[in-house]
LUMVEX-549099 format. One line per field, with one value per residue (C-alpha): chain; x, y, z; residue number from 1. Coordinates in steps of 0.5 Angstrom, whole numbers, plus 500, padded with zeros to 3 digits. Example, Ala and Ser with C-alpha at 12.3 -4.5 7.8 and 13.67 -1.06 7.14 Angstrom:
! residues 2
ch (A|A)
u (525|527)
v (491|498)
w (516|514)
i (1|2)
//
This chain:
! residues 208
ch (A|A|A|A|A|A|A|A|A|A|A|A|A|A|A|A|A|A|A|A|A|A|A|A|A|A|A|A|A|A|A|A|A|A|A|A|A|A|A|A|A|A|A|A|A|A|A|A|A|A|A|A|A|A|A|A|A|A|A|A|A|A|A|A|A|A|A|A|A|A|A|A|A|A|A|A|A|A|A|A|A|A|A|A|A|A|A|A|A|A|A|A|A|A|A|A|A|A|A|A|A|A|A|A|A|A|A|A|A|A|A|A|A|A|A|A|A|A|A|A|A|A|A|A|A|A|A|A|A|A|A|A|A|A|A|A|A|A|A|A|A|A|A|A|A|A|A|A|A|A|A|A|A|A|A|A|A|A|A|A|A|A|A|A|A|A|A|A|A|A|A|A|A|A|A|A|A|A|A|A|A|A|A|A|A|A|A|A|A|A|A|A|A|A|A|A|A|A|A|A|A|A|A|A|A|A|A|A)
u (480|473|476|474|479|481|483|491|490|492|492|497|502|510|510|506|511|516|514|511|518|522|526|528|523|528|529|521|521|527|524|518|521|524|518|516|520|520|513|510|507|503|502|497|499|495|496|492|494|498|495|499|496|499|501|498|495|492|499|501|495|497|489|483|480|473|469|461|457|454|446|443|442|448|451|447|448|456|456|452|457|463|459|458|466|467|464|466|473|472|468|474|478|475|475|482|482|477|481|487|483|480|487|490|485|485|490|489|492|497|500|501|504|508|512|512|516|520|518|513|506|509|514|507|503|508|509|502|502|507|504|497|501|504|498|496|501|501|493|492|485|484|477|476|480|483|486|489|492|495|498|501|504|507|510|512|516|521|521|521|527|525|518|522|527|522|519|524|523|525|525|524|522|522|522|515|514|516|520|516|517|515|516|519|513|511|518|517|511|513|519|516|512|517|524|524|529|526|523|530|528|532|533|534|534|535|532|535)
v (514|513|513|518|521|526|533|532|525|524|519|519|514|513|514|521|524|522|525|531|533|530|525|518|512|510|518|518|511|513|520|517|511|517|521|515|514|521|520|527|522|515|511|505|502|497|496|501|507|510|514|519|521|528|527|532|535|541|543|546|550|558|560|556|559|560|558|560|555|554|553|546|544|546|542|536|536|537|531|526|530|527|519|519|520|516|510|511|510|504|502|503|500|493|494|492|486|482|483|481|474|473|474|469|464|464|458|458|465|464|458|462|468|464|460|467|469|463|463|459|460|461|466|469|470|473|478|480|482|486|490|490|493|498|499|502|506|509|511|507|503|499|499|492|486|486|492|489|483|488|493|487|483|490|491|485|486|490|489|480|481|484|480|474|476|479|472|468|465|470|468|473|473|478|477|473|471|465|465|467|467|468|474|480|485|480|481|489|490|487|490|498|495|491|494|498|498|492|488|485|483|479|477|469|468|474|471|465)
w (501|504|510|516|520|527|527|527|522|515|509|506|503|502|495|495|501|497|492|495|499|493|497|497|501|505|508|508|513|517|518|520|525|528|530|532|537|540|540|536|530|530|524|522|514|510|504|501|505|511|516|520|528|531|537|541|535|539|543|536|535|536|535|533|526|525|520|519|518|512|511|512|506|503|508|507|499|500|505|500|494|498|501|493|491|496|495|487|490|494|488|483|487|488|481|482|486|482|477|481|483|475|474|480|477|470|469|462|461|466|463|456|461|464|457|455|460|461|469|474|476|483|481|477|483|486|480|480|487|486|480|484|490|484|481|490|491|484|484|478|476|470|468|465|466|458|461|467|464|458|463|467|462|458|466|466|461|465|471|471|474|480|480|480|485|490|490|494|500|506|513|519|526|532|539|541|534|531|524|518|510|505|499|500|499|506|510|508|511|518|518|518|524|528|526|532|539|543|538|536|529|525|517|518|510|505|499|495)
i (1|2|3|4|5|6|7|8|9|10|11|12|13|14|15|16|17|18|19|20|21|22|23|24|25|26|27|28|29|30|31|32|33|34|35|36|37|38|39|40|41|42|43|44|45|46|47|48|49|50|51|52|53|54|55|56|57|58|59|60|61|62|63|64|65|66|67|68|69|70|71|72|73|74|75|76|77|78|79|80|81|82|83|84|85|86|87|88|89|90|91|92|93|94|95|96|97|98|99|100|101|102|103|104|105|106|107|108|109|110|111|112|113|114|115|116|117|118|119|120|121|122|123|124|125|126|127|128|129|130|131|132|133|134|135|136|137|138|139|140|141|142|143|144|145|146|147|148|149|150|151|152|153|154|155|156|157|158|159|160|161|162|163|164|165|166|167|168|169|170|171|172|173|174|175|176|177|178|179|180|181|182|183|184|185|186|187|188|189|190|191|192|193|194|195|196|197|198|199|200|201|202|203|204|205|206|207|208)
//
């Protein structure tokens, strides 16, 4: 992910756990809040990744293996071959949100989208952050913006319902913050942070 990490962190992802243990998100988040408050794990999300912190990571450590170093030269060569991955990733990975902005500005385009789909421009942006954040958790880049707009409106296709759902006007709040709304995708995000023994948060409004 172009990020660096400890020894005892990892980036991750729910979806990738998911998948990887082959059980369901909900299982994976509560699996997670419980090491959480045991204290074994810490993570910090974005909306890119999930990096996952083992708690007194050395502890666990039977014996420390020992690697022989490689020659300096390799060493140089396998770094600048992992920064050039790196920024290519990062590189591709901006390639998705300019198209995401080209996207959200591009008023002519979304007026057609929007008559075809019978929804409004507000239920649209909404639409197309819910694509973009699919388009995250699944790893997936478009190389050019006829691509994005092609794979977003054939998305759309079967998934308005929930795009126009997730687009209602939720209410939150936990204790010292005052109310919040907006989307879903929004409430979700406090949620994993701020739904834990202490806080008190609560859902004012569910959606419409």
């Amino acid at each position: 992910m172009g990020r660096a990490v400890a020894k005892g962190e990892y980036i991750t992802s729910l979806n990738r756990i998911s998948v990887d243990l082959n059980i369901p998100i909900r299982k994976v988040r509560t699996a997670i809040k419980r090491l959480k408050q045991t204290g074994e794990i810490d993570t910090q999300t974005t909306n890119k990744y999930t990096k996952v912190t083992i708690c007194n990571y050395d502890s666990y450590q039977v014996e420390e293996r020992k690697t022989r170093k490689k020659t300096t030269s390799k060493r140089q060569a396998s770094v600048k071959q992992v920064t050039e991955i790196n920024k290519n990733i990062i590189k591709q990975e901006n390639k998705n949100n300019i198209f995401l902005t080209d996207c959200l500005n591009s008023a002519t385009w979304a007026e057609v989208v929007c008559m075809q789909n019978s929804i409004s421009k507000e239920s649209l942006d909404k639409a197309l952050d819910t694509f973009h954040n699919h388009l995250i958790m699944t790893d997936e880049i478009k190389n050019s913006i006829k691509d994005y707009k092609s794979h977003f409106v054939n998305w759309l296709k079967y998934n308005k319902v929930d795009a126009i759902k997730n687009s209602g006007s939720y209410k939150w709040k936990w204790k010292g913050q005052s109310t919040k709304s907006g989307t879903k995708t929004e409430l979700e995000k406090d949620r994993k942070f701020y739904d834990q023994p202490g806080f008190d948060f609560k859902i004012i409004q569910n959606g419409h």
